[in-house]
N, C-alpha and C positions, 0 to 999 in steps of 0.2 A: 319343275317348280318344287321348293324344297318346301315342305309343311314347316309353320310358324311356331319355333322354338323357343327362341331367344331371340335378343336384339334385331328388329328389322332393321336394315341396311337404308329405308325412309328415313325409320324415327332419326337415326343416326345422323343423316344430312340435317335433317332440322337442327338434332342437338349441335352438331359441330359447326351450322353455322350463325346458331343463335348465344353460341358463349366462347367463339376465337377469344383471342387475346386483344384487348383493348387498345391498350396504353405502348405498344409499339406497330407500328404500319409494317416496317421488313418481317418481324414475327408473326404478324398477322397473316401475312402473304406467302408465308412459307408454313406454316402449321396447316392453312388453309390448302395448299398448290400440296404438301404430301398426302394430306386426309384425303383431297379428291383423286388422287392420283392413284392410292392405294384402294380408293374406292371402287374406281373403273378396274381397274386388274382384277381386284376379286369376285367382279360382274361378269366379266371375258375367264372365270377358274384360273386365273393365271396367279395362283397363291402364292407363287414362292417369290416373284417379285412382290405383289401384297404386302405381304409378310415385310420383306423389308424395309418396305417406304412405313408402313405401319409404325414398325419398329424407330423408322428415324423422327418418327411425330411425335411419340411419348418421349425422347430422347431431347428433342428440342423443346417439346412444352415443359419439361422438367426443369433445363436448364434455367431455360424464361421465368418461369413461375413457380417451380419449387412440386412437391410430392403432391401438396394436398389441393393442391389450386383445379377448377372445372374443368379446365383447359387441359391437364394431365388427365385429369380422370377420363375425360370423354377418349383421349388418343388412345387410353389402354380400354374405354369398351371397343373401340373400334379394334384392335389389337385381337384380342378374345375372340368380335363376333368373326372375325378371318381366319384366324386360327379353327375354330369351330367349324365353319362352311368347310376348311379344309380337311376336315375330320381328322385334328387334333386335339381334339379334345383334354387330353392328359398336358397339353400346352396352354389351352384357354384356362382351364381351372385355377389355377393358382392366379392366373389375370382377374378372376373376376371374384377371388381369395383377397388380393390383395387391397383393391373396390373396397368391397365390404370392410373389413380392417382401419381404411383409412378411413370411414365415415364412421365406425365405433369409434374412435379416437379424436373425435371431432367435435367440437361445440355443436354446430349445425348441422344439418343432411338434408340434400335435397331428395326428397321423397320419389318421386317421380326417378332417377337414377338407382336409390337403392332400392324399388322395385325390378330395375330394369338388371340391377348386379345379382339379385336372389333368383331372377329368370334365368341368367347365363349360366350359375351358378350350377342350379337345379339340373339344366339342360347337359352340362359337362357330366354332374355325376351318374346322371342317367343313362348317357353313351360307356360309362365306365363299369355299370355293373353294380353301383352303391343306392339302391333303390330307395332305402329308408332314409336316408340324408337327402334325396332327391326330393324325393315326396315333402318335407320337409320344410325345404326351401320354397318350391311351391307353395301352401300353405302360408308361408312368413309372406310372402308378395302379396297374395290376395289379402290377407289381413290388413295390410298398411296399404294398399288399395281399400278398402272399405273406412277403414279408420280417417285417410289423408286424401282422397281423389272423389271427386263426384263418381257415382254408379256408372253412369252415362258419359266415359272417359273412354277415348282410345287406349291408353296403357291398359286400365282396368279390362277391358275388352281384351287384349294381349295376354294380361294375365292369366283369365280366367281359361283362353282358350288353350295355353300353354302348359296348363294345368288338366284340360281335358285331352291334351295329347299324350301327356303323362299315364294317364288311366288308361285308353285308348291304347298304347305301347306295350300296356300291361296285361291286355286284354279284360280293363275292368270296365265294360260295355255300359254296364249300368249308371256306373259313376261320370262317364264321360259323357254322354248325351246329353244332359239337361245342364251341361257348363258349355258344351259347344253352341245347345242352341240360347242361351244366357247372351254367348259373344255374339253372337250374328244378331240377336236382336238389338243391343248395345251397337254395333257396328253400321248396322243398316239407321238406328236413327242417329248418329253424330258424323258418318261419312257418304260421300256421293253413291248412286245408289249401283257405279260401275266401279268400283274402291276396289283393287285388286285384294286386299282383306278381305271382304265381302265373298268375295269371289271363293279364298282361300277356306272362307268358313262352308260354304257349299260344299267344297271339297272334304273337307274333315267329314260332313255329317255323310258326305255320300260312301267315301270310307267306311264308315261307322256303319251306317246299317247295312252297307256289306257284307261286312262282319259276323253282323248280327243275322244275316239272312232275310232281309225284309227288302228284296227286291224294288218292290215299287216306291217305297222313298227314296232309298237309293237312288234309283234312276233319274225321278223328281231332282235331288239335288245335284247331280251329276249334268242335266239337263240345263239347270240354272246356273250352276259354276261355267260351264262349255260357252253359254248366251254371252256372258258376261267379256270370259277372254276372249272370244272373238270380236265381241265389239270395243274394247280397250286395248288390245294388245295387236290384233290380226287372227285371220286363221291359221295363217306360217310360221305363230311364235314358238318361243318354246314352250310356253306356256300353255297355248292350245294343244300343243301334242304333244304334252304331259297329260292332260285331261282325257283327251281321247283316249292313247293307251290305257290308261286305266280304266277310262269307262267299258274299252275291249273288254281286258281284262277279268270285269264284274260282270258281262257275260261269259267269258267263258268257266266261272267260278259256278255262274246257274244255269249250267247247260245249255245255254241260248246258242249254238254255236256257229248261226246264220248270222244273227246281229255282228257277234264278236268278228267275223271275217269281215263283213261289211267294212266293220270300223279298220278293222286292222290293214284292209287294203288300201283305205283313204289314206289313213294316218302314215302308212309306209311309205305312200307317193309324196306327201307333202316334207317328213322326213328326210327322205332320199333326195329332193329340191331344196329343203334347207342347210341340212347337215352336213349332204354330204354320204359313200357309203362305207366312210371310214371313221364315223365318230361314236361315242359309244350310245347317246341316246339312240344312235339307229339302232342299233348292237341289241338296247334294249326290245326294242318294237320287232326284232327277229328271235330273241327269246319267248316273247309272249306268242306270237305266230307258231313257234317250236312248238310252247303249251296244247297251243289248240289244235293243233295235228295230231298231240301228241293222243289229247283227248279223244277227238276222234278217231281214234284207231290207225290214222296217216302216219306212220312211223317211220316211214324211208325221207317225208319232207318235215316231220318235227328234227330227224336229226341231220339234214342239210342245215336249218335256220340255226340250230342249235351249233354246230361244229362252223357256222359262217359269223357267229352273234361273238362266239370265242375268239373265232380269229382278225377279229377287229379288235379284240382288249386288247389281244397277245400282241397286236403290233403298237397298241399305245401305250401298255403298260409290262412290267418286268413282270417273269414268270410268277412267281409270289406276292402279287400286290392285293391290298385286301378287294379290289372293284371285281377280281375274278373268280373270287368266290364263289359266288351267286350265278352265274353262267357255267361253270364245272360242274355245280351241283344239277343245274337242268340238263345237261348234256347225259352226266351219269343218270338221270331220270328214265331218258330217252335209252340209254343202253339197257337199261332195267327191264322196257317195257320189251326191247328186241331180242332178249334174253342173253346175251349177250352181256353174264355177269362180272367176267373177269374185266371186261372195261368199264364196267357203271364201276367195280370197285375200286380203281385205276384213278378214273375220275374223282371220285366220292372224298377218296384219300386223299388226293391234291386238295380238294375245299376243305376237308379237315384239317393240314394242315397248315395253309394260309387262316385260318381262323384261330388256330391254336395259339399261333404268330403273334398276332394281333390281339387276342382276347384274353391267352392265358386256359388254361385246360379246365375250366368250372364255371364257363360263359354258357347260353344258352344257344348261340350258335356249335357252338363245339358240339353239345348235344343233339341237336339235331342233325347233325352231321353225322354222329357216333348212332343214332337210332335209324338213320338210314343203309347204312352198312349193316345195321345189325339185322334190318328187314331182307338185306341181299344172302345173307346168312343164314335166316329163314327158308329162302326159297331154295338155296344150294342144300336144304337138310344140316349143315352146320350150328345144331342146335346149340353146342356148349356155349360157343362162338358169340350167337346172335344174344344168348341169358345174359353174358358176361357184359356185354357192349348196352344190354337194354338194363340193365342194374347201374352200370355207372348213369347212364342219358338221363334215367329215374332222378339218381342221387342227383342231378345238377339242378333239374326243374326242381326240386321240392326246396332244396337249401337255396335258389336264388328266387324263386315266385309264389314257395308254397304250399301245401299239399294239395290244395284246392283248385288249382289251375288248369284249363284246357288241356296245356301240353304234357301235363301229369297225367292226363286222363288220355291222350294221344298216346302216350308210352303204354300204360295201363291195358289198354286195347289191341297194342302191337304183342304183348305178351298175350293175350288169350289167341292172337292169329297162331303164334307157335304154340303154343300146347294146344289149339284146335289141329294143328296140323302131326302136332306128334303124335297123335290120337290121344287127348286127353283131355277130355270133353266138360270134364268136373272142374279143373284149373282153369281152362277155358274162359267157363260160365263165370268163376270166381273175378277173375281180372276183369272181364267186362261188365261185369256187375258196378264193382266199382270205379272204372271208368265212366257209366252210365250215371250212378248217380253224380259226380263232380260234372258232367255234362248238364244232368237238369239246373243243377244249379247258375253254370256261368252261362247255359244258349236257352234255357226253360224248355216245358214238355212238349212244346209245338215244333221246335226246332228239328231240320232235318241232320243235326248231328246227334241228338240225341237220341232221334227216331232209328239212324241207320245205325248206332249200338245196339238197339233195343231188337232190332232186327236180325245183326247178329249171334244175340243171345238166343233167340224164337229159333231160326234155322240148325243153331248146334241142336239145340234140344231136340228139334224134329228129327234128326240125323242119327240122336242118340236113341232116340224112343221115347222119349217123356212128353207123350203127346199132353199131358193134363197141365203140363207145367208150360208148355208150348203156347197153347192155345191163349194164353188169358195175354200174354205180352202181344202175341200178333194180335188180339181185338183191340189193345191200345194203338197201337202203330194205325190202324187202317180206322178209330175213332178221330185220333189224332186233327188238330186242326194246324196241319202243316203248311206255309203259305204256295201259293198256286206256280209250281217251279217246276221245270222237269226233272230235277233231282228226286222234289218229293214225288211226284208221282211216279218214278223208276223207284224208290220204296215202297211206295202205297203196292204197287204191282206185283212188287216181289213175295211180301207181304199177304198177300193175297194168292198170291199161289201156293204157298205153304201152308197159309189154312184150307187152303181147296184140297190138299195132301191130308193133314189133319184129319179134314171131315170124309174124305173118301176113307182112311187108315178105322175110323169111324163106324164107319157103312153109313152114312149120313150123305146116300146119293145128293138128297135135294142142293141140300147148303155146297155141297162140292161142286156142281153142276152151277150153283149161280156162282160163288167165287173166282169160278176158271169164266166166265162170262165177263164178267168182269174183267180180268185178265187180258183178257182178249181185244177188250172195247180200249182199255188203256194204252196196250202195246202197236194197238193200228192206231192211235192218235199220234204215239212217241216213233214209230217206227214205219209206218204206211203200211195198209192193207196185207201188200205183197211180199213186205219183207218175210225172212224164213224165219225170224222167232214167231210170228204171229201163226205162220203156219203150222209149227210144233207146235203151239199151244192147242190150237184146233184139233188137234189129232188128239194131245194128251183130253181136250173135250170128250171126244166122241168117245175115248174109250172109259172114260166116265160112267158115259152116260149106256155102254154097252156092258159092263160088267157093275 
């Protein structure tokens, strides 16, 4: 299910078949017999037929009617939104360039279309990297929606939430939530209450506080979108198991790693019955499986799914195509975790440079790519190596999203891991300091990305000796109102046992004796009684409480 960008592939049917050409019946019937023609191919991904029949619609509406006529205009949004699905973006754009243009030169505009040309518009520049022209364009649509469309308009609806996938893309969480939940309210009262939109905006929000770490809406909307495509679509659509994967997925993001399997073994049966076990949404549904093994310490079956999830692209796609990016890069994950550097970087470097390919060297892909080599660079001791690679990954976030951004603050943090590791405990502190603070700002102080920097910083310090400067960050982490995750509470814990350190370093038996209590109570709920961390901790207790 591809999130709501630009032009739906509905609105589109309606447009093309509420302003064919009139005044000839053979033009009618054949504008109409390519539009739908190109329609169904780009339903079935078969773009490049698409693409052409597309192309022979705006060529005949041209002929017929001329540049400026609805009838052209609608062939080339349909042109654009295929191009786009196709992830051509750098081919739609001038399509929905050329849109706009022709309605600035024009007595008239239909409203409604040049909303619908500043959404495709928007959507092209944004897959390209031009964020500020993006954003931009956005804003012109909602405008002339507020201006020229009732509130309570399906475009307006489109617009707004097109707009909140923009922010959302950007990781501007704050911005996008209260336009996502604008379109779902706007959606739910002017469409059926099983409106695959509907549907689509569950999904956005359930995304979103994903994101944001707020499990339990999330799952709430994850819960309501699922309801929804099963009962409009099937359980066996693709649509359904689009949903499900991701809803996997958002467990195994919060540690849940019972649910995630659950889902992930439904969803691979029903897959594996529709798909097929050569297509790539399976492909996908064995990457996510990879994850959660990979999570749980299963490292010989993250990288079976993982090396099985690749060789399903590699036989539908050419060694270089950008779909394999994203699976080389979990592969080399997997090598990462089995130590087994020389192939995570093997790997890593193939997604590098299919990204490079495709994006250009100063995309944000590129850099995460280059910040993950540079973490393998870390671990191999290759310090000059990993500085040079985490300085360039730096320079790209900041000049493409910012200084303020997450992934500025992700990089930020990767620098204090190596100079925590070089022994350099003061540079360290310094980088994750300020990784910490752009974290309060884009997750707030409750969050457990913020908390597990913050945690960070508390343990170099105990490590280094600065019990005094230690102690005040671990009472914030374990004050903290973190939402109820086993993430947070595998911080809370840790957390907690460092100030139980603290206060024993102290002589402050009492408070150390309840902290490692504590400890203890946490690690048998996350871990079971019997497990061996629970039981080191009980030891390091007793000898607490004996010295």
């Amino acid at each position: 299910m591809h999130r709501s960008i630009t032009l739906s592939i509905a609105i589109l049917i309606a447009l093309l078949s509420l302003t064919a050409p009139t005044h000839s019946i053979i033009a009618k019937t054949s504008f109409k017999d390519l539009s739908d023609q190109a329609l169904e191919h780009a339903d079935k991904e078969n773009y490049d037929q698409a693409i052409k029949l597309a192309k022979q619609a705006v060529e005949l509406a041209t002929q017929k009617h001329g540049l400026t006529d609805i009838n052209t205009i609608d062939a080339k949004f349909l042109l654009g939104q295929i191009y786009y699905e196709a992830d051509q973006s750098e081919l739609a754009k001038p399509i929905y360039s050329d849109i706009l243009t022709t309605y600035q030169n024009s007595d008239s505009a239909d409203n409604e279309n040049l909303i619908l040309a500043h959404l495709g518009l928007a959507a092209c520049l944004q897959d390209l990297g031009n964020y500020e022209d993006s954003e931009l364009n956005y804003k012109v649509a909602n405008q002339i929606c507020k201006e020229h469309l009732p509130r309570e308009h399906e475009i307006t609806a489109q617009a707004i939430a097109d707009f909140a996938d923009f922010y959302y893309d950007n990781d501007q969480f704050d911005k996008a939530e209260p336009l996502h939940l604008q379109a779902l309210e706007i959606r739910q009262k002017v469409l059926d209450q099983n409106h695959e939109d509907i549907c689509q905006s569950h999904l956005n929000l359930a995304l979103l506080y994903n994101r944001k770490g707020d499990s339990p809406k999330a799952i709430r909307h994850y819960t309501k979108a699922l309801a929804i495509s099963k009962r409009t679509n099937g359980v066996h659509s693709n649509e359904t198991i689009y949903i499900l994967n991701d809803f996997a997925r958002h467990y195994i993001v919060h540690a849940n790693y019972r649910k995630a399997e659950s889902l992930l073994k439904q969803v691979e049966r029903i897959a594996k019955k529709h798909f097929g076990v050569d297509h790539e949404d399976y492909a996908d549904i064995l990457n996510n499986l990879g994850l959660l093994y990979r999570c749980t310490d299963k490292f010989d079956l993250a990288l079976k799914h993982n090396k099985q999830a690749l060789a399903i692209l590699e036989n539908i796609y050419e060694k270089d195509h950008p779909n394999l990016s994203s699976s080389l890069f979990n592969l080399a994950a997997t090598y990462r975790e089995l130590d087994k550097l020389d192939l995570a970087i093997k790997f890593q470097k193939r997604s590098l440079a299919i990204d490079e390919k495709i994006h250009g060297k100063d995309h944000i892909n590129v850099a995460a790519n280059i910040s993950s080599i540079a973490e393998i660079y870390t671990t191999q001791k290759k310090y000059d190596k990993a500085l040079e690679l985490l300085e360039r990954s730096l320079s790209i976030y900041k000049a493409t999203l910012g200084d303020e951004h997450q992934y500025v603050a992700t990089t930020l943090k990767k620098f204090g891991t190596l100079y925590h590791q070089q022994g350099e405990p003061k540079n360290a502190v310094e980088y994750l300091k300020q990784a910490a603070n752009i974290y309060e700002k884009t997750h707030g102080i409750n969050s457990t990305t913020y908390n597990q920097c913050l945690y960070d910083i508390g343990g170099i310090l105990v490590l280094d000796g600065q019990i005094s400067k230690s102690k005040p960050i671990l009472d914030q982490i374990i004050k903290s109102k973190m939402p109820r995750t086993q993430e947070a509470q595998a911080i809370t814990l840790s957390a907690l046992y460092y100030r139980s350190v603290v206060h024993a370093r102290q002589a402050n038996k009492t408070d150390a004796v309840k902290d490692m209590k504590q400890v203890i109570k946490i690690a048998q709920k996350l871990f079971g009684s019997n497990h061996p961390t629970v039981k080191q901790y009980k030891e390091e207790l007793q000898y607490i409480i004996n010295n």
